[in-house]
Residue, then its C-alpha position, 0 to 999 in steps of 0.5 A: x824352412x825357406x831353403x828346405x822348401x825351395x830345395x825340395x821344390x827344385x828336386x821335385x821338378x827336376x827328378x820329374x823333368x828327367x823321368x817324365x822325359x825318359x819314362x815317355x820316350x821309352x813309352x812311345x819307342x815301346x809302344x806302351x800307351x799306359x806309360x805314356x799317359x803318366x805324362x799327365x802325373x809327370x807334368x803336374x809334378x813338375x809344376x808343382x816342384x816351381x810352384x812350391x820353389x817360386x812360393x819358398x823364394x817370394x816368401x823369404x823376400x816377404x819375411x826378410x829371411x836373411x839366411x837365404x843367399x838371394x834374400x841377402x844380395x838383393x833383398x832388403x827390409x827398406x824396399x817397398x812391397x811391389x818391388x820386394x814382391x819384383x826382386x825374385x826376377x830382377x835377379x839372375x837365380x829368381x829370373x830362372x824360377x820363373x822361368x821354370x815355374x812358368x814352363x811347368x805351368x804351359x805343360x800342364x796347360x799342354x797336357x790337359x788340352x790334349x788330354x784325350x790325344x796323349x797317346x797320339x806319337x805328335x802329343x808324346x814326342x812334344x811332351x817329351x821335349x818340353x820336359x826336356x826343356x824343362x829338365x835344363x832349367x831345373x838342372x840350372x836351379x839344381x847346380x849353377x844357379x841354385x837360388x836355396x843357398x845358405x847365408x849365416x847374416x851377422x847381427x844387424x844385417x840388411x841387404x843391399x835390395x834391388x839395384x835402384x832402376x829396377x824399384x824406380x817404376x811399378x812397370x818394373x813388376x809387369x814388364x818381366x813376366x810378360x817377356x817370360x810368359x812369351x819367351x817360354x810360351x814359344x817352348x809349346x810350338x818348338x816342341x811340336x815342331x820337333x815331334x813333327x820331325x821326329x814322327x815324320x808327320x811334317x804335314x799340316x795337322x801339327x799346325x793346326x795344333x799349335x796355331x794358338x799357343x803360338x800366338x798366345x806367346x807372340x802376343x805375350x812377348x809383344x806386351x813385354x817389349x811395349x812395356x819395357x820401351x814405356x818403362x824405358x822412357x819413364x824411367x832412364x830420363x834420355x827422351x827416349x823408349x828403345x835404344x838397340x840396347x843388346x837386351x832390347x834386341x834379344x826381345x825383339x829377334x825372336x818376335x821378328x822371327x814369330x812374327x815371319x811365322x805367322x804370317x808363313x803359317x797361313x800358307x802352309x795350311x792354305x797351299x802345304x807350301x813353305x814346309x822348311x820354312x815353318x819349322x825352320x822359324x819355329x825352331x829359330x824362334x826358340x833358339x834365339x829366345x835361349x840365346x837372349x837368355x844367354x846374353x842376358x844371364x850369362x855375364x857377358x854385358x853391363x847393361x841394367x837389364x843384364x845380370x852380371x857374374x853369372x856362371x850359367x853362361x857355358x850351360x846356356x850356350x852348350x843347350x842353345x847348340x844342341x838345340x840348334x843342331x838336333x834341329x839342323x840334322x832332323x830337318x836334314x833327316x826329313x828333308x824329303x817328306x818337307x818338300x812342298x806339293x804347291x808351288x807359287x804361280x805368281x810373285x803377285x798372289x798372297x803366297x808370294x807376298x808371304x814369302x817376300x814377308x818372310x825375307x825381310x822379317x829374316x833380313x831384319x832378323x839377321x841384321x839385328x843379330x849381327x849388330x848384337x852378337x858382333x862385338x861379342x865375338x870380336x872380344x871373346x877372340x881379341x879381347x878388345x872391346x868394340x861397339x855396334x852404336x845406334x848409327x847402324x841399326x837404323x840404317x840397315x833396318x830402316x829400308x827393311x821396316x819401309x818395306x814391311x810396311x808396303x808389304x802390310x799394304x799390299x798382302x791383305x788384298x792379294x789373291x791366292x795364285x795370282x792377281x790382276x792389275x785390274x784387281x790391285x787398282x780397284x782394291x788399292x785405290x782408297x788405300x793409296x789415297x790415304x797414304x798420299x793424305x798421311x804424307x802431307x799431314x806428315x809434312x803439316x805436322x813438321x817431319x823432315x827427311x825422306x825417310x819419316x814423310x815415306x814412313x807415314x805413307x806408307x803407314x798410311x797406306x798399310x792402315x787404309x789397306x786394314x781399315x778396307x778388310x775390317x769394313x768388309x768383314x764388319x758389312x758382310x758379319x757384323x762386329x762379330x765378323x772382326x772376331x777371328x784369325x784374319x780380321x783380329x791381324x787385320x787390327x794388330x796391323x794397324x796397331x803396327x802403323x801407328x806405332x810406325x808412324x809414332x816412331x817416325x814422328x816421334x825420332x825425326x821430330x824430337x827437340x831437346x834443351x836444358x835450362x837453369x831456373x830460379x824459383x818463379x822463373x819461366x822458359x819457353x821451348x818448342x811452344x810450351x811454358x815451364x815454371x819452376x815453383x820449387x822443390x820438396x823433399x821427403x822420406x821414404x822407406x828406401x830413399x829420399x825424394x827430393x822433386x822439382x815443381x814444375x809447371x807446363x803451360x800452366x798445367x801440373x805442377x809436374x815433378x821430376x825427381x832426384x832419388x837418393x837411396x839409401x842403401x849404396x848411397x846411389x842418386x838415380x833421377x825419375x823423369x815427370x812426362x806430361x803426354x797429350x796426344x799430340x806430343x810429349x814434355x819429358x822434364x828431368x832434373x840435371x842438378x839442384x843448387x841450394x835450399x833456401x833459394x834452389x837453382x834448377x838444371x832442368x833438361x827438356x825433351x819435346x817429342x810428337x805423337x809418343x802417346x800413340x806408341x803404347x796405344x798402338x801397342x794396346x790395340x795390338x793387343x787387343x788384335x791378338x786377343x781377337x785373333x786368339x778366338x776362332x772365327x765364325x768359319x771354323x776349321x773341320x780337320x782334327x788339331x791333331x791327327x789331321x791329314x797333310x793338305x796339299x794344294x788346297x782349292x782357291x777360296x772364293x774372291x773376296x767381295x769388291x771394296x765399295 
């Protein structure tokens, strides 16, 4: 029943997919608005189709229904609930339901917003690419990674379930969702950007559209990469959160890439300028989400958060081309209607801030592809297998994050067109003084190297800079004026300092040492105790936990873990952190000796400021939330059908910092 049910879903959503597609574009090339309002029923049937696949998939995993393929290479009757429930993406064919089934939900989401606008060229060019896009998807489902295949299970039989790192963390059920929820919400704004192309309506009113559902998705990706960082530390036992892993940087391209946008996107509704810019960000932003998509599922790395022996990767790779060159040859096509009607008057002005914004965002961009996709290439041509270590990111990516910092300082205070010297004094004064106080506390608190002690002056300069518009905005409205686009970036830049500075702190100043204990012994590291009381041992459904008591300055006892899981007979070990606000304990068991007398290898890593890290990341979270509602000043152009903008009038200077 589970096979019959998920095929049917995956039919439905593809004959949807490619009807709705064509039935709109004919519609639209016809003229014919009656035709074109059947995206409504085309976009429910697609939803439908993932909704009906992902429930069949999740209901075979709950039941154990070892007669579907999936449920039998990565299912099992001894893997606990939460990461029965997680199976369905932490493997290839389960991940591409997801996507799709998430897909079908943001264009039904499109649909019924501009439900009154569904004629309007702009919305029924969209629709058709985002069926498209979802036509691809299914069409994966459908043929090279059709997850309804059939499996004739012996008497007996149990699968392998999930690989143990990915059922080893409850994060696990929350960190991949969250990336899918960002990686195909920025289908939405890809999609207008196509219809502005295709339309000709490269003004400012598909913006305006699509402001919204680009940050949604950008702050949805911002979580997923956040929670799989804290995943990593949790989990993996290296003392460490973000380790330029090629699937890592698959993530982080595209947010770099949305984050330029959105930032770029400001100046094309207050000037029309950086028209190419806009849609050529948008349009990168979807293409590198496919091609992490491909690097992940394509078989092409061993990672643990990659899936190998894949036979989608040519799919995804030929889509991830013709993405790219219909976008080439339609902004080649409209490259006259692009031309900007402003111009910057001044580097010193907001615009020009935005545009320096948008070359190092690329930079950074770029560097991190060329690190990642390298080494591919290199063996796809020779078949030698080269590397691209850690070494290289950070220094190639340092002086740019130094320099997106200072920008984050100085772009909030900027006028549009042009400042004075004057005016930058007064407004940078208190700002400056911050960052010279983060840089002696820096020093206090023991980072060493040119680099972290710039880091948190820079940190501090750019939180001081936020810190002076949130007050302003709070004296002149209340709490009601932090509310709002501006105010709510305001506060996801200073979530970004403090993550800056955690991440500063945390890699100059991490220690690091391994000791072998008896039960009652005790060590001293980095200014803390550790007592080793001894160790239990226990059952559960899908491996045996054997843990170390260990107590940290008297507090705990803490528990890092050997896990021995039964099905593969692998031994994965589970850190025990104890955070504090001032630095983090990470104890994790190398090897236990002996039962009645246990000896314990234990390895400890000390590091400053690693809770700040996933509270920045909550309060940028909190930021795109404000951000995401509209402020009290509301924009009176229609999203849609809204006039190009030229160059707009200066707004009025802001008031003088106290």
């Amino acid at each position: 029943m589970n096979v019959a049910l998920g095929r049917a879903g995956v039919t439905l959503g593809l004959a949807a997919a490619l009807l709705g597609a064509v039935t709109v574009a004919y519609g639209l090339l016809r003229r014919r608005p009656d035709l074109v309002r059947l995206s409504r029923v085309y976009a429910a049937l697609v939803l439908l189709g993932g909704v009906v696949a992902f429930i069949a998939m999740e209901r075979a995993l709950i039941t154990r229904d070892f007669t579907v393929k999936f449920v039998a290479d990565n299912g099992s009757t001894k893997t606990p609930a939460l990461y029965n429930v997680a199976t369905l993406w932490g493997a290839l064919e389960g991940s591409i339901i997801l996507w799709a089934t998430i897909l079908g939900g943001y264009l039904m989401a499109v649909v019924v917003k501009f439900r009154r606008r569904l004629t309007d060229p702009l919305v029924g060019w969209a629709l058709v690419t985002m069926l498209l896009v979802a036509t691809f998807f299914f069409f994966l489902m459908a043929g090279p990674a059709n997850p309804f295949r059939t499996f004739s299970p012996p008497p007996g039989f149990d699968g392998p379930g999930p690989n143990p790192l990915l059922q080893n963390h409850p994060l696990m059920a929350f960190h991949p969702p969250m990336l899918y929820l960002g990686y195909v919400g920025f289908t939405v704004p890809f999609a207008f950007a196509i219809a502005a192309l295709v339309t000709g309506r490269v003004g400012e009113g598909w913006l305006l559209a699509t402001r919204r559902w680009t940050l949604i998705a950008w702050g949805f990706l911002t979580v997923g990469i956040i929670l799989g960082a804290w995943w990593s530390y949790e989990v993996l036992g290296w003392g460490g959160y973000w380790a330029w892993d090629p699937v890592e940087n698959a993530s982080f391209m595209p947010w770099l890439t949305g984050t330029a946008y959105l930032h770029s996107v400001l100046v094309q509704e207050r000037r029309g300028m950086l028209r190419v810019w806009n849609i050529s960000l948008l349009c990168a932003t979807f293409s590198l989400t496919i091609l992490g998509t491909f690097i992940t599922r394509s078989g092409v790395l061993e990672s643990v958060h990659a899936f190998t022996e894949s036979s989608i990767g040519p799919a995804l790779l030929i889509f991830f081309s013709i993405v790219v060159l219909a976008t080439v040859v339609l902004i080649g096509w409209r490259g006259d209607r692009l031309r900007s009607p402003g111009r910057i008057d001044s580097p010193l002005s907001r615009e020009g801030a935005f545009l320096a914004n948008n070359v190092l965002f690329g930079a950074f961009a770029f560097v991190i592809l060329i690190g990642t996709v390298f080494p591919l290439i290199v063996e796809a041509l020779t078949s030698d297998r080269i590397s691209v270590g850690v070494p290289y990111f950070n220094r190639m990516t340092m002086p740019i994050g130094l320099a997106l910092l200072f920008l984050m300082a100085i772009a909030p205070v900027l006028p549009w067109r042009k400042a004075s010297g004057e005016l930058l004094r007064h407004r940078l004064l208190w700002p400056a003084w911050i960052g010279v106080g983060a840089m002696v506390l820096g020093v206090l608190l023991g980072a060493r190297g040119l680099a972290p002690v710039i880091a948190f002056g820079l940190g501090g300069f750019a939180g001081g800079s936020a810190g002076r518009q949130l007050v302003l905005a709070a004296r002149r409205q209340g709490w009601r004026g932090l509310v709002g686009r501006a105010n709510g970036g305001m506060i996801v830049h200073l979530g970004v300092v403090i993550i800056a500075v955690a991440f500063a702190a945390s890699s100059s100043c991490v220690r690091q040492a391994e000791f072998t204990l008896q039960v009652g012994q005790s060590a001293s590291f980095s200014g803390h105790t550790l007592t080793f009381e001894g160790v239990t041992t226990r059952e559960e459904s899908a491996k045996t936990v054997q843990q170390a008591l260990v107590r940290i300055d008297g507090t705990g006892p803490w528990g890092p873990s050997l896990n021995r899981f039964a099905n593969g007979g692998q031994t994965i070990g589970t850190p025990s952190v104890r955070s504090t606000f001032t630095d983090d304990v990470a104890l994790s068991i190398i090897d236990i000796k002996g039962s009645d007398a246990p000896t314990l290898t234990l390895r400890v890593t000390v590091q400053p400021l690693i809770l700040w890290l996933w509270i920045g990341g909550g309060v940028m979270a909190l930021g795109t939330l404000l951000a995401v509602f509209p402020g009290r000043r509301r924009n009176p152009l229609d999203p849609v059908s809204a006039p190009t903008v030229a160059a707009a009038p200066p707004r009025t200077p802001e008031p003088s910092a106290p």
